[in-house]
C-alpha positions as CSV (number, residue, x, y, z in Angstrom):
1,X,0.0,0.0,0.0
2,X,2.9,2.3,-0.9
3,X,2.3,6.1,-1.1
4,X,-1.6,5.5,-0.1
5,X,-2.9,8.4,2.6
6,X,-5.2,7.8,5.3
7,X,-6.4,10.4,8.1
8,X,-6.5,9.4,11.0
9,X,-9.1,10.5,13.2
10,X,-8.2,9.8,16.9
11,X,-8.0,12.0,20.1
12,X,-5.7,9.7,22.4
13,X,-2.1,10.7,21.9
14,X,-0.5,7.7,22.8
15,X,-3.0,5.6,20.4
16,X,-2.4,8.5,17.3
17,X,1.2,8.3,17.6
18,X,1.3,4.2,17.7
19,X,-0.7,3.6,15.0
20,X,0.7,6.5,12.7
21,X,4.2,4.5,13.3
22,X,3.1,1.7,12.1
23,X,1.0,3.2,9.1
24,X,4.4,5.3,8.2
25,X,6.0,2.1,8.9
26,X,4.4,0.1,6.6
27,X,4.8,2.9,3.6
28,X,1.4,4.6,4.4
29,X,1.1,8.8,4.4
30,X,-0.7,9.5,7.7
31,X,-2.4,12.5,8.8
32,X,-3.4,13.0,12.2
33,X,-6.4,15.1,13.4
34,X,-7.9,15.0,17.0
35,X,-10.7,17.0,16.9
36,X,-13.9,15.7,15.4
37,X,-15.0,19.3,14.4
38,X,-12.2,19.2,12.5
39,X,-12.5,16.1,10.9
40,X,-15.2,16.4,8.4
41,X,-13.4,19.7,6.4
42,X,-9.7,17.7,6.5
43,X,-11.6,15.0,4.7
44,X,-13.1,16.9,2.3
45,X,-9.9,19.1,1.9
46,X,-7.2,16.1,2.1
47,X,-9.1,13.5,0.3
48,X,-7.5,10.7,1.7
49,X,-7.3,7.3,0.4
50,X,-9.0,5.6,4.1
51,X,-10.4,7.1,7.1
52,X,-9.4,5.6,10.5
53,X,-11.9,7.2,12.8
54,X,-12.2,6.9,16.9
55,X,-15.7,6.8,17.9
56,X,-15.8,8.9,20.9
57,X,-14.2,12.2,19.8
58,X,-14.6,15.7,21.3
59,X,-16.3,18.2,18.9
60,X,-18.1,15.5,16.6
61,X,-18.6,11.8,17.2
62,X,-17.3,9.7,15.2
63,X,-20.2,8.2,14.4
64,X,-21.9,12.1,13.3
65,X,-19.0,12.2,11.0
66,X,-19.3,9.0,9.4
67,X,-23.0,9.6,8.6
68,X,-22.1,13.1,7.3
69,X,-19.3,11.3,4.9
70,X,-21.7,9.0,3.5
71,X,-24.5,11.1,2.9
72,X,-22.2,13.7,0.5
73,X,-21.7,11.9,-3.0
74,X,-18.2,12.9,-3.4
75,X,-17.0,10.9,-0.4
76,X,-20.0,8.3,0.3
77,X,-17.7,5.2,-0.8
78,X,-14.7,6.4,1.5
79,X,-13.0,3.2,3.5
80,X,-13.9,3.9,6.9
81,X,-12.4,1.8,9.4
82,X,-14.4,2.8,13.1
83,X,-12.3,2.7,16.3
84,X,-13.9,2.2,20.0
85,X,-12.8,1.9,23.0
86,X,-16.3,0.2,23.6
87,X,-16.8,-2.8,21.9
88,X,-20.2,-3.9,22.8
89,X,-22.6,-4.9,20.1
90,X,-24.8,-2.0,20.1
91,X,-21.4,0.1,18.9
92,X,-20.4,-2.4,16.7
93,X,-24.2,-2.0,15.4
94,X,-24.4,1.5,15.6
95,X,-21.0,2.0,13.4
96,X,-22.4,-0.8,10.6
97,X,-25.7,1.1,10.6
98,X,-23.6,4.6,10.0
99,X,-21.7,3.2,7.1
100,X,-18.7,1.9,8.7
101,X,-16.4,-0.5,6.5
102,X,-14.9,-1.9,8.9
103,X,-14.7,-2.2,12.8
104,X,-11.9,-2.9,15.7
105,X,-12.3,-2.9,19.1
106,X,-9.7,-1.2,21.3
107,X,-6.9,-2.6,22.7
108,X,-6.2,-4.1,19.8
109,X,-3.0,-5.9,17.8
110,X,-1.2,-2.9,15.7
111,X,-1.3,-5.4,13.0
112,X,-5.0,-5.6,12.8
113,X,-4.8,-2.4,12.0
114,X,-2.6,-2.1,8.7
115,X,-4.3,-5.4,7.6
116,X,-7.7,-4.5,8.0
117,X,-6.9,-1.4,6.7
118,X,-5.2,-2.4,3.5
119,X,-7.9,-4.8,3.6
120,X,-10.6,-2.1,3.0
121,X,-8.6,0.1,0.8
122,X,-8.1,-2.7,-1.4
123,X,-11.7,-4.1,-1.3
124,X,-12.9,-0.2,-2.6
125,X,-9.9,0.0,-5.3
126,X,-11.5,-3.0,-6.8
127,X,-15.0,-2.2,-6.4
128,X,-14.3,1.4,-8.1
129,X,-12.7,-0.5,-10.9
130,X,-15.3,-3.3,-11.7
């Protein structure tokens, strides 16, 4: 996944910085943004390859933001790959009913996330192409 972007969304500073490593790590352009106010305009503005969004942010929720992304045309098939620190079902449901592509559960493996994420970027890549 050489050279693709990906915002990430994520408030916890400890969390940002560990999964930006291993994005940058693994050839990935990350850009971080804490502030779900925020979020929505960088996306629009940055037009990133994949979204990797935290649920519970201050400003906006992640979830507010997701439902914003896919109700605008331009970036309705986005990867979004939803981060919680609550993992319950009714999140997990409440980010598949928003439009999220994909969902992890914090803590989780670093790995998970670069797989799942090149995961989802590749699964859009193909659908845009078929």
């Amino acid at each position: 996944m050489s050279g693709k972007h990906v915002l990430l969304v994520e408030d916890e500073p400890h969390i940002a910085e560990a999964i930006r490593f291993i994005l940058t790590r693994a050839g990935w352009k990350v850009s971080l943004e804490a502030d779900g106010a925020q979020a929505y305009a960088r996306i629009g503005s940055e037009r990133p390859d994949a979204v990797i969004l935290d649920l519970m942010l201050p400003g906006s929720s992640g979830l507010e933001i997701l439902t914003s992304l896919r109700g605008d045309a331009t970036l309705a098939k986005l990867p979004v790959l939803m981060l919680s620190a609550r993992g319950q079902g009714r999140d997990r449901d409440a980010a598949a009913r928003a439009g999220a592509t994909a969902f992890l559960a914090k803590p989780f493996a670093n790995g998970d996330v670069l797989s799942m994420l090149e995961e989802i970027v590749t699964r859009a890549e193909a659908q845009r192409s078929a």
